[in-house]
ZAMARGU-4260 file (C-alpha; in steps of 0.2 Angstrom, whole numbers, plus 5000, padded with zeros to 4 digits):
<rodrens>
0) 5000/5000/5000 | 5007/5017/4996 | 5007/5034/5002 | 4988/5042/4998 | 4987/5059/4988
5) 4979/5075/4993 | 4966/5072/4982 | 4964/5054/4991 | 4965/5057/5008 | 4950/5071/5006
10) 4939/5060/4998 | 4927/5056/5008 | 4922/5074/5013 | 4921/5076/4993 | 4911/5064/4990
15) 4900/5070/5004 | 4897/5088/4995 | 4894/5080/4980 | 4881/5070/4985 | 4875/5087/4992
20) 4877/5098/4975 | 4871/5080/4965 | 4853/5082/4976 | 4851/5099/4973 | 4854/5097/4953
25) 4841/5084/4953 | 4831/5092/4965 | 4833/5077/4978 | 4835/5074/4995 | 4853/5070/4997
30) 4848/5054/5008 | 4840/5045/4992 | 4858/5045/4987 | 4868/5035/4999 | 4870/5023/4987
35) 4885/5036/4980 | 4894/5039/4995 | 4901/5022/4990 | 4909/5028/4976 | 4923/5040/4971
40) 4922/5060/4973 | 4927/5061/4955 | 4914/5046/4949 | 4900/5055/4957 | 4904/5073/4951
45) 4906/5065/4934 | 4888/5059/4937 | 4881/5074/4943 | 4890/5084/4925 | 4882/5071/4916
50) 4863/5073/4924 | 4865/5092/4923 | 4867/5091/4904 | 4852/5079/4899 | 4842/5089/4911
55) 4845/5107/4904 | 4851/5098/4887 | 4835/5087/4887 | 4823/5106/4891 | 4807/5106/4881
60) 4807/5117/4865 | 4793/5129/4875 | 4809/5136/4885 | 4816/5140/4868 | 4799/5150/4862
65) 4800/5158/4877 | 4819/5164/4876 | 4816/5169/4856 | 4803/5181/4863 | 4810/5188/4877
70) 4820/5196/4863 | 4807/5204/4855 | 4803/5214/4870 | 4813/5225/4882 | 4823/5221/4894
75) 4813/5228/4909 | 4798/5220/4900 | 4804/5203/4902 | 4810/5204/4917 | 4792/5209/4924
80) 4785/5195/4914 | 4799/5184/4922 | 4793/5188/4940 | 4774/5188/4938 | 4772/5174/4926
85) 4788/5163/4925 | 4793/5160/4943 | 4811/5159/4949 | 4813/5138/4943 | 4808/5145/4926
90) 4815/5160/4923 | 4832/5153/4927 | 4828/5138/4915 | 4825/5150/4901 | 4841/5163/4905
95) 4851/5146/4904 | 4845/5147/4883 | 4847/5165/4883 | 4863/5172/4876 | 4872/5178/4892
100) 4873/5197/4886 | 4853/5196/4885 | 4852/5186/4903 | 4862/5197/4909 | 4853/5211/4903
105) 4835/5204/4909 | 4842/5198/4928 | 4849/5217/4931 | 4832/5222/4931 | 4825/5209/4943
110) 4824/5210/4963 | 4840/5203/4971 | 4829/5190/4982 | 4821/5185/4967 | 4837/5182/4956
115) 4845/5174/4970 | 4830/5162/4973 | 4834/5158/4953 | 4852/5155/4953 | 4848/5139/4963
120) 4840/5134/4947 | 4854/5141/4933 | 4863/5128/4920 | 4879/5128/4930 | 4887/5128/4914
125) 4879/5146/4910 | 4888/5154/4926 | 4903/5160/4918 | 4895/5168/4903 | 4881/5177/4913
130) 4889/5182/4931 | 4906/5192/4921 | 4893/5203/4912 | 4884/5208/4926 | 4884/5226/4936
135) 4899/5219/4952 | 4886/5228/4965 | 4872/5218/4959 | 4884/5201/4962 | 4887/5209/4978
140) 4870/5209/4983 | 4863/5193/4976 | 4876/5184/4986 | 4875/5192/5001 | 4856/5186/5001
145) 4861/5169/4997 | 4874/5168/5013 | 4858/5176/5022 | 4846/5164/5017 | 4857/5150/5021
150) 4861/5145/5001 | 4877/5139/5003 | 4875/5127/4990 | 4872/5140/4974 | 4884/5152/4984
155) 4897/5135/4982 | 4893/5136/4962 | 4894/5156/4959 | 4909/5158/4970 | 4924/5151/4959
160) 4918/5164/4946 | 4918/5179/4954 | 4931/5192/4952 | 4943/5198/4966 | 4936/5214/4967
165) 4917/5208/4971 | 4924/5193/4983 | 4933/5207/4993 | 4916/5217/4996 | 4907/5199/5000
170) 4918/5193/5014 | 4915/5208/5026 | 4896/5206/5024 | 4896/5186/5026 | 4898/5175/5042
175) 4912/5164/5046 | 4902/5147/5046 | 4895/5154/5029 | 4913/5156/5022 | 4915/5138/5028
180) 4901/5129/5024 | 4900/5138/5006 | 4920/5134/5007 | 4914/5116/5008 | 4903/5116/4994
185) 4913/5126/4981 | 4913/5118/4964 | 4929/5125/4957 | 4940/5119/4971 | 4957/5127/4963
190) 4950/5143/4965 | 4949/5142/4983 | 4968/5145/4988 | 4963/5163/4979 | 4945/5165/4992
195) 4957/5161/5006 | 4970/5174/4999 | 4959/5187/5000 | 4953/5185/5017 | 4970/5189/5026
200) 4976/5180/5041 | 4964/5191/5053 | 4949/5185/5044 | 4956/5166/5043 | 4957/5164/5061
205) 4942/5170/5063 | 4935/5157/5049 | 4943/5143/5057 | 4939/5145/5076 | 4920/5147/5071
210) 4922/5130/5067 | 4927/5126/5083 | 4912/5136/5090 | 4900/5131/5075 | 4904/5110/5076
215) 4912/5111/5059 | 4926/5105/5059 | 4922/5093/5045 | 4919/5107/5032 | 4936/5115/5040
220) 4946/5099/5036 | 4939/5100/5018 | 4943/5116/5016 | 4962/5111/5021 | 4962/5098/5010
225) 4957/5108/4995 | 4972/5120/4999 | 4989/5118/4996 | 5006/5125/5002 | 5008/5137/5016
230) 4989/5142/5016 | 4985/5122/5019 | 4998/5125/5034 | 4992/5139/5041 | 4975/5132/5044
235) 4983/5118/5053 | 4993/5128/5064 | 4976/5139/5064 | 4967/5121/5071 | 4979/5118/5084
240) 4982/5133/5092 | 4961/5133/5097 | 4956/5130/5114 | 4957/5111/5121 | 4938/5108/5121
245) 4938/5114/5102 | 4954/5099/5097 | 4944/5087/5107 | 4928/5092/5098 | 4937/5090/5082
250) 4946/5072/5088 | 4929/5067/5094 | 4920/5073/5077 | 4934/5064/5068 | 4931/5048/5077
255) 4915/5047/5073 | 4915/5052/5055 | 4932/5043/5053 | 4939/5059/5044 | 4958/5052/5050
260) 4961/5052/5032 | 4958/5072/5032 | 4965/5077/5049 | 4983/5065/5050 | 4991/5074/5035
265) 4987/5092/5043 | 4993/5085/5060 | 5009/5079/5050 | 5010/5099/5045 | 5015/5105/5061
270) 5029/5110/5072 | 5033/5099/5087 | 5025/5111/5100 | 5008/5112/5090 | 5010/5093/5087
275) 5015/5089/5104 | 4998/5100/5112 | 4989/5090/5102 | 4998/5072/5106 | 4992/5079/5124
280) 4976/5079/5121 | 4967/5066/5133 | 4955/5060/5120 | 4971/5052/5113 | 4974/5040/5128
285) 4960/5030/5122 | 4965/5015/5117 | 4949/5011/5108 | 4951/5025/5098 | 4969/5025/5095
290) 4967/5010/5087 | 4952/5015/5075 | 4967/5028/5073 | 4979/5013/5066 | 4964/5003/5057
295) 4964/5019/5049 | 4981/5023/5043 | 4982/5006/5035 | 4969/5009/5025 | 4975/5025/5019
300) 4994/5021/5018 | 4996/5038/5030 | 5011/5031/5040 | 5022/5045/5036 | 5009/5056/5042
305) 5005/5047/5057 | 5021/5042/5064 | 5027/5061/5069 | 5011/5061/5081 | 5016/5044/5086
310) 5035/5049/5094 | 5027/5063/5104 | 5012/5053/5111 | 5013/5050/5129 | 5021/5032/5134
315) 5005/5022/5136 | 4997/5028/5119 | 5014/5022/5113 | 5015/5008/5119 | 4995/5005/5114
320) 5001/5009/5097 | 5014/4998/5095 | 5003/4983/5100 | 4989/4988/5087 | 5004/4988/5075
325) 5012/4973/5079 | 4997/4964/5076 | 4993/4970/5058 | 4992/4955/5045 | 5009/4952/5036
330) 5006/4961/5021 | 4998/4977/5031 | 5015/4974/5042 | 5026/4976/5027 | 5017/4990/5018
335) 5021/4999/5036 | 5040/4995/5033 | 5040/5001/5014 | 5034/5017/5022 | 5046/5017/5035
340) 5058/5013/5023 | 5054/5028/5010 | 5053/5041/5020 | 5067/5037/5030 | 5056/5034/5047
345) 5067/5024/5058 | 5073/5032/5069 | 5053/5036/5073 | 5048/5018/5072 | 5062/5006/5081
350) 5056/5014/5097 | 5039/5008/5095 | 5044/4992/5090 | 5054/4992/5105 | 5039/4992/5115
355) 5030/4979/5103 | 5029/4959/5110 | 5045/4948/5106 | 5034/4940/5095 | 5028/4956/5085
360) 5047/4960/5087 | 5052/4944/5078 | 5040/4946/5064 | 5048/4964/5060 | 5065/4959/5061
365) 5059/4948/5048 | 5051/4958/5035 | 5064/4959/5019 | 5062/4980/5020 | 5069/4979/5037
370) 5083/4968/5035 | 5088/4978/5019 | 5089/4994/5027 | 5101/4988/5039 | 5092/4989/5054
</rodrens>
């Protein structure tokens, strides 16, 4: 088994918002579709690309009589005809077959709470086009109402596509658990590192400790997961340094989500005094738990990331560890030593197998990666 990837070790909080943005694109509840959470992040957001166009692809040729003459009249004209007669679900079906100028065009002259109540209902594919031709105040209000209406989900869609300058004047005006639930749920992940950017380091802690106080740690982990570089490091140091009820809600909301694929790698991220106040942490005497930690890193492959906790634990979580290890099947044993081996980890895993049984002992001794490394 080998090392996991950024991409692999988020997985499961991706999946979780797509299942989420797959609901609302077939107008579902997400719990008719637990049958996905089965399956790959990127399998299901192919699934949900693929529903999106032979729902909008599929529209009945009225929406296109209707769009033709929405050109024959003014722009204010159809956007009174869009409120009083269309609706929001089908006005936004119609400024989906609209060139974008003209949508653009119709939507200014719309109430905000009524535009934003459409975007929910907008061919995703359309966003681009339409949201860079419109007046940046108007962006500016529409999204504000969705953060106020709890929208987090269409706020997820717009946001990747909105410019720096308009992002800058939403942030101040939308809440922290907002900027992390819509973080959650944004659908153009590689332009978060640019949100987060913007936000500065003031507004970033504040972010991030609302998750302590908010119980979303979850959407905070997959926030860091879709991040890279310093920025994924900071919200780890960001994480730690939060009071001690907050990292044992968040080691006790891991534990019961299993999210150790998600947290581990961040924890790896740290310096020794962030990582030893959370080795501290009295949630992490547990032996149960500790070894649903191990279960876990086998499955993931994270030993490089788990390991660096491991040397500052307290003895007896060590030493609880070391028997979890020790007891692993022959080839989860030797996936631990290829690890080891690669990352040069030695010096971080003879002490727990120090403290494993003679037989575990014996059975590591053995392993061919062991004996070639000279150990």
């Amino acid at each position: 088994m080998t090392a996991t990837t950024a991409t692999t070790v988020t997985d499961t909080l991706q999946n979780r918002a797509e299942v989420l943005k797959t609901g609302q694109a077939l107008g579902i509840e997400p719990e008719r579709l637990d049958f996905l959470t089965a399956l790959p992040a990127a399998d299901v957001r192919r699934f949900r690309e693929q529903a999106v166009a032979a729902l909008f692809d599929g529209a009945p040729e009225m929406l296109d009589r209707i769009a033709a003459a929405t050109k024959l009249v003014p722009a204010g004209i159809a956007a009174a005809i869009s409120q009083k007669a269309l609706g929001p679900r089908l006005a936004a079906a119609v400024a989906g077959r609209l060139d974008p100028a003209r949508a653009a065009d119709i939507i200014e002259k719309l109430p905000v709470a009524f535009t934003a109540r459409a975007c929910a209902h907008l061919d995703p594919r359309r966003i681009a086009g339409i949201v860079d031709r419109l007046d940046e105040g108007l962006v500016v209000r529409i999204a504000v109402d969705l953060a106020q209406q709890g929208d987090h989900l269409t706020m997820g869609r717009f946001v990747g596509y909105l410019r720096d300058s308009a992002l800058t004047r939403i942030l101040p005006q939308v809440d922290d658990a907002a900027v992390l639930r819509t973080g959650f749920l944004v659908d153009r992940p590689e332009q978060l590192g640019r949100i987060v950017a913007l936000m500065g380091e003031e507004r970033l802690g504040s972010v991030i400790a609302a998750a302590s106080g908010e119980r979303l740690w979850p959407e905070a982990l997959a926030v860091a997961g879709m991040v890279t570089g310093e920025q994924r490091t900071r919200i780890a140091e960001l994480a730690a340094d939060q009071p001690r009820e907050g990292l044992e809600a968040l080691v006790a909301t891991v534990a019961e989500q299993d999210l150790w694929e998600s947290l581990l790698p961040l924890v790896a991220l740290l310096d020794d005094a962030r990582r030893r106040t959370v080795a501290a942490l009295p949630s992490l005497r547990d032996d149960d738990l500790l070894a649903d930690v191990v279960r876990a890193v086998v499955a993931t492959g994270l030993w490089g990331e788990f390991l660096p906790l491991v040397e500052v634990l307290p003895a007896e979580s060590r030493a609880v560890v070391a028997e979890a290890a020790g007891a692993l099947p022959e080839d989860d044993l030797d996936a631990l030593a290829r690890e080891v081996d690669k990352r040069d980890l030695w010096d971080v895993v003879l002490p727990l197998v120090e403290l494993m049984s003679d037989e575990a002992k014996q059975r590591v001794f053995a392993l061919p990666t062991f004996r070639d490394a000279g150990a």
